[in-house]
C-alpha positions in Angstrom: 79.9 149.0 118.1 79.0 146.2 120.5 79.9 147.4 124.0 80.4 145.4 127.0 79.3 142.8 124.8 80.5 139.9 127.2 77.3 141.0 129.3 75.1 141.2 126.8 72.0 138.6 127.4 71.2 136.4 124.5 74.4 137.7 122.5 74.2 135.2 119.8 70.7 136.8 118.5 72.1 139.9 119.3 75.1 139.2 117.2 73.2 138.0 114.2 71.1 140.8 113.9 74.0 143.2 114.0 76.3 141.3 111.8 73.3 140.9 109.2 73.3 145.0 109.3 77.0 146.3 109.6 80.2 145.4 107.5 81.7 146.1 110.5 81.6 145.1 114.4 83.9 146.4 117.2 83.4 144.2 119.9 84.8 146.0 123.6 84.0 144.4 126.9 85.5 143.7 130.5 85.7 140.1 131.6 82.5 138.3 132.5 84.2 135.0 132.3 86.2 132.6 130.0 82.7 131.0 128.0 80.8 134.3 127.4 80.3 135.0 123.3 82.8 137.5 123.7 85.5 135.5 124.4 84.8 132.3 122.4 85.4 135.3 119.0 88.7 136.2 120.5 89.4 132.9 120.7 88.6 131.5 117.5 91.5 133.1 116.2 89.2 135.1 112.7 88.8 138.5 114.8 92.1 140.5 115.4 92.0 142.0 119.4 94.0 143.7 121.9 93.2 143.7 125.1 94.0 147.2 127.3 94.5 146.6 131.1 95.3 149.5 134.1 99.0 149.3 132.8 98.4 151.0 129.5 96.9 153.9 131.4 99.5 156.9 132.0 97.5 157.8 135.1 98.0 154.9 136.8 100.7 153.5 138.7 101.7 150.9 141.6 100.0 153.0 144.6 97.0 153.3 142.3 97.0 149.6 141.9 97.7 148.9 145.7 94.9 150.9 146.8 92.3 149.5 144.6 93.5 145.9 145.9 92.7 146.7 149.0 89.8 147.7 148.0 88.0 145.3 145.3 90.2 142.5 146.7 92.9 140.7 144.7 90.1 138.6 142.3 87.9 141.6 141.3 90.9 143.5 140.5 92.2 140.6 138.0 89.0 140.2 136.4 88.2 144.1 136.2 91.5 145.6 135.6 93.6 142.7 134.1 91.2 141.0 132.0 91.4 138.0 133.6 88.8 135.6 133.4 90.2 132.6 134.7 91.1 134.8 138.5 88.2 132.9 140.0 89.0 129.5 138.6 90.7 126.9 140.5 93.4 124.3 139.4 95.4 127.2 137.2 98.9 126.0 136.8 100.2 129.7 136.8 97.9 132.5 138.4 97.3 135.6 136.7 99.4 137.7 139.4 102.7 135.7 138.5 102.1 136.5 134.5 101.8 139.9 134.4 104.1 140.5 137.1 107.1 139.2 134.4 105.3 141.5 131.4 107.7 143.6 129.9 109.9 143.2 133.5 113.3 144.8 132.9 116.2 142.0 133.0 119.6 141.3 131.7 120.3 139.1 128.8 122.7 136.1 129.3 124.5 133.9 127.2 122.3 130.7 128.0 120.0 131.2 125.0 117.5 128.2 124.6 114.5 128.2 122.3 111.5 125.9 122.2 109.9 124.9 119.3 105.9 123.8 118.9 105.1 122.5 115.5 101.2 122.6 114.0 99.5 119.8 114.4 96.2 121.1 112.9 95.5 123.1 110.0 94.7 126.5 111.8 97.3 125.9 114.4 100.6 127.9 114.1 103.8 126.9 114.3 105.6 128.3 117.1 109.2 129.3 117.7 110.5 131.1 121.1 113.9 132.0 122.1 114.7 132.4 125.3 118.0 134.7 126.3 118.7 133.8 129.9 115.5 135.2 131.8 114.7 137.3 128.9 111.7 136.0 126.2 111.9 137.0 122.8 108.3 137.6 121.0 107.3 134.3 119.6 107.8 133.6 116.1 104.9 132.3 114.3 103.9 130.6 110.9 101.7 128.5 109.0 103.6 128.7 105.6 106.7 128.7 104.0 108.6 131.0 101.0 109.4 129.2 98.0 112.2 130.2 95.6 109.6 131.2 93.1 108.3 133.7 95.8 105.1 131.3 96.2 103.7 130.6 99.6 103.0 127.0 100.5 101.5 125.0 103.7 104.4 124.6 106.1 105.4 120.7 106.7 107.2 119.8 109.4 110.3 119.4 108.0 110.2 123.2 106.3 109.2 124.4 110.5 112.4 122.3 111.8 114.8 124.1 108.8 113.9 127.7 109.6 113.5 127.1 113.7 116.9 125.7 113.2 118.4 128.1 111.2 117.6 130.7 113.7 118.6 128.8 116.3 122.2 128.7 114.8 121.5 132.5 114.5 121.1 132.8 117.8 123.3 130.5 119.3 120.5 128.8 121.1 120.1 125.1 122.0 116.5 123.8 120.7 114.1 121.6 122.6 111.1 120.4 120.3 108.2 117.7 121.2 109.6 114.4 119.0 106.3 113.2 119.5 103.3 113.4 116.7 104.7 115.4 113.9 107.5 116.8 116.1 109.2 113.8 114.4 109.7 115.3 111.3 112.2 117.4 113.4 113.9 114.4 114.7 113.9 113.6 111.2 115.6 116.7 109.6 118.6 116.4 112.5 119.2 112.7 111.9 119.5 113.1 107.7 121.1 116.9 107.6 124.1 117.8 109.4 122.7 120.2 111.8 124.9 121.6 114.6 122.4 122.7 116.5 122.6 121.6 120.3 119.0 119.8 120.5 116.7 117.7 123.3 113.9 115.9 122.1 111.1 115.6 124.7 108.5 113.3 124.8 105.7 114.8 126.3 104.2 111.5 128.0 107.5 110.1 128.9 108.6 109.9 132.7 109.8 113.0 134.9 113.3 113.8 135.6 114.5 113.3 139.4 114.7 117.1 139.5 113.7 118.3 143.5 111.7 121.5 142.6 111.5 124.5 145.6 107.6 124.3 145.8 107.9 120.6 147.5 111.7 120.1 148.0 110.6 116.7 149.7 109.7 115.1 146.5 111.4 114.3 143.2 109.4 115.5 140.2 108.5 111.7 139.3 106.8 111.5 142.5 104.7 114.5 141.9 104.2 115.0 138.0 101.8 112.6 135.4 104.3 112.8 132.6 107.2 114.8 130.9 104.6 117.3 129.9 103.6 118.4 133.0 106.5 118.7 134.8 108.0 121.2 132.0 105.6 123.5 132.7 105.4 123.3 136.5 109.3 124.6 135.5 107.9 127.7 133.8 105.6 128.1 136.7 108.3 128.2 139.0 109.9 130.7 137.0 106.7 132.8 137.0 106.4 132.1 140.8 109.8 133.3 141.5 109.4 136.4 139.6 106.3 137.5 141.0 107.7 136.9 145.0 110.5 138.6 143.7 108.8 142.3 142.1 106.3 142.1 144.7 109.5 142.1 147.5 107.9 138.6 148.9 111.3 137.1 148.9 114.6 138.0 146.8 115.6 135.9 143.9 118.4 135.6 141.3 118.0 136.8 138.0 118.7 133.5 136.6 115.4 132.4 138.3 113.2 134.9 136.8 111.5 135.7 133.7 110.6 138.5 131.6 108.2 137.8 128.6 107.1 140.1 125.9 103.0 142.2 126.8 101.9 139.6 123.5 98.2 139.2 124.4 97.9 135.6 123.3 100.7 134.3 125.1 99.4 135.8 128.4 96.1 134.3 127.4 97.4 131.0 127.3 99.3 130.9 130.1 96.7 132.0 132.2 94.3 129.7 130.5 95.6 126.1 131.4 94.4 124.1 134.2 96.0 120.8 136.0 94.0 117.8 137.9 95.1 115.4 140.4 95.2 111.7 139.1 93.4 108.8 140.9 97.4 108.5 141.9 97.6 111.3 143.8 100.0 112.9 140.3 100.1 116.5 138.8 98.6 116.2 135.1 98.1 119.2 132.4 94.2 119.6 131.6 94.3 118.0 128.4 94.0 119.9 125.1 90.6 117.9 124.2 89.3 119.4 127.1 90.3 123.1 126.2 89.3 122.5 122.5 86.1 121.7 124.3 85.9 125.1 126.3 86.3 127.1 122.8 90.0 127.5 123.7 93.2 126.9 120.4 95.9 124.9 121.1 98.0 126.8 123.5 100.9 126.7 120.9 102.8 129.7 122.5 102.9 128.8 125.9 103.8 125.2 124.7 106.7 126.7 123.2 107.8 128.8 126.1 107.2 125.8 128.2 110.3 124.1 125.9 112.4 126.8 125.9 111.9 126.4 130.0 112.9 123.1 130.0 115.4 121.8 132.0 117.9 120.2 129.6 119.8 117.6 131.2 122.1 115.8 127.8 121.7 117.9 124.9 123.6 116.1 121.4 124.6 117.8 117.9 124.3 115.7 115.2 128.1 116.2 113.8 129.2 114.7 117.7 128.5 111.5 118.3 129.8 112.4 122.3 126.7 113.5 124.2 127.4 117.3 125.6 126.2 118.2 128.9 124.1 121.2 129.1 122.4 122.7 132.1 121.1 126.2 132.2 120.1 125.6 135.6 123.3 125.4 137.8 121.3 124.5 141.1 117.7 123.1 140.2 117.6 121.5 143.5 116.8 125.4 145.3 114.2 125.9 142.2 
């Protein structure tokens, strides 16, 4: 039992040596930062984790968590009572705060159901489904393999990912937005040859932004702010994020149509918490790329991505059986969002 590992001074020796003398290691830390040993195993994706913040804990409540802010200081109290590592970093699309403030936040379903799909694009990647009910997040549906009839399990291609995100979509009466970039196009590739009705939007990632106005800079169109397609859909799931957190923490009031609630699914909050934007030589909002994050020890953020679609504000959404275009907005007044 390695505890408070993520302190631990030269932890890969340390490591070795106990791993060359235990079956088993429990590894239990608080946050010492995003590239400490510690994290890079909870990372890798091989070591199953949970992570246990001031929430969990029965004794504690709001007053308890206002008094030690004003004590510690809002970044001490992320990084020692909500495991967050990246409190301290600059550049993160959505702060910490504004995540956990929409965990497990009690909202009302509605009717406009979207769902984002992210499909693999490397071999311990997953594939990732979300559905999104109104403000409320479903847990994310993930895979890397498929059912045959035989009962044999199989590598997941792309087209097997678009059938069964599609089929639940029709389950759930939920429009689908997937990447048609990469091998997203073996999605665009299962609507155009089967007769899918499906409401769908395929976004291109590095394609330009919309003309949406977004509350955070009301002056400027998202083309004049954002890098690429990309970025701008997830400075839309930061605004949901924003919203909710202004709205719990009685900042400012906000409709439930403008807020989110997402499942307490430690590697979605990881992710989200995780990414990073820069400022192009243009003066443009762009995502850190995920080179750069492979490079920190970090997966493919594959959840958020998908949460990030489901968030997406769908403009012209077509079925395949239609050959009319159906307008589709789940966002009646984007301009005051």
């Amino acid at each position: 039992f390695l505890d408070e590992f993520a302190f631990v001074a030269r932890a890969t020796k340390v490591d070795a040596a106990v791993n060359d003398n235990a079956s088993t290691v429990i590894y239990a830390s608080t946050s010492n930062g995003p590239t400490t040993l510690f994290r890079a195993k909870e990372k890798s994706g091989h070591i199953r984790f949970f992570f246990h913040n001031w929430k969990h804990d029965p004794r504690k409540d709001e007053a308890w968590k206002e008094k030690k802010v004003r004590e510690v200081g809002p970044t001490i109290f992320a990084q020692e009572h909500e495991l967050d590592d990246e409190a301290a970093i600059d550049n993160v699309v959505i702060p910490s705060a504004w995540v956990h403030a929409a965990v497990d936040l009690e909202l009302a379903e509605t009717r406009k159901i979207t769902a984002g799909l992210d499909v693999a694009d490397e071999g311990e990647d997953d594939n990732v489904l979300i559905i999104k009910r109104g403000p409320v997040v479903d847990w994310p549906e993930c895979w890397q393999d498929v059912e045959g009839d035989d009962g044999t399990r199989r590598s997941a291609l792309p087209k097997d990912s678009a059938r069964r995100a599609l089929a639940r979509c029709r389950l759930a009466g939920a429009a689908l937005n997937y990447d048609r970039t990469g091998v997203g196009a073996g999605v665009a590739g299962v609507l155009h040859d089967e007769a899918w009705d499906v409401p769908h939007q395929g976004i291109n990632n590095q394609s330009s932004p919309s003309e949406i106005f977004y509350g955070d800079d009301p002056d400027r169109s998202a083309k004049e702010r954002f890098a690429n397609a990309g970025t701008e859909m997830w400075w839309c799931m930061r605004r949901y994020f924003q919203c909710t957190y202004e709205h719990v923490e009685g900042i400012e009031e906000h409709p439930e149509d403008k807020l989110i609630s997402i499942p307490d699914d430690p590697v979605l909050i990881s992710q989200l918490i995780s990414r990073q934007y820069e400022i192009t030589e243009k003066g443009k909002i762009r995502l850190e790329s995920k080179k750069k994050l492979r490079s920190k020890g970090y997966k493919s953020p594959d959840r958020a991505d998908a949460l990030a679609l489901a968030c997406a504000p769908i403009q012209v959404v077509a079925t395949v059986k239609s050959v009319v275009t159906a307008e589709y907005d789940p966002f009646d007044d984007l301009a005051d969002f």
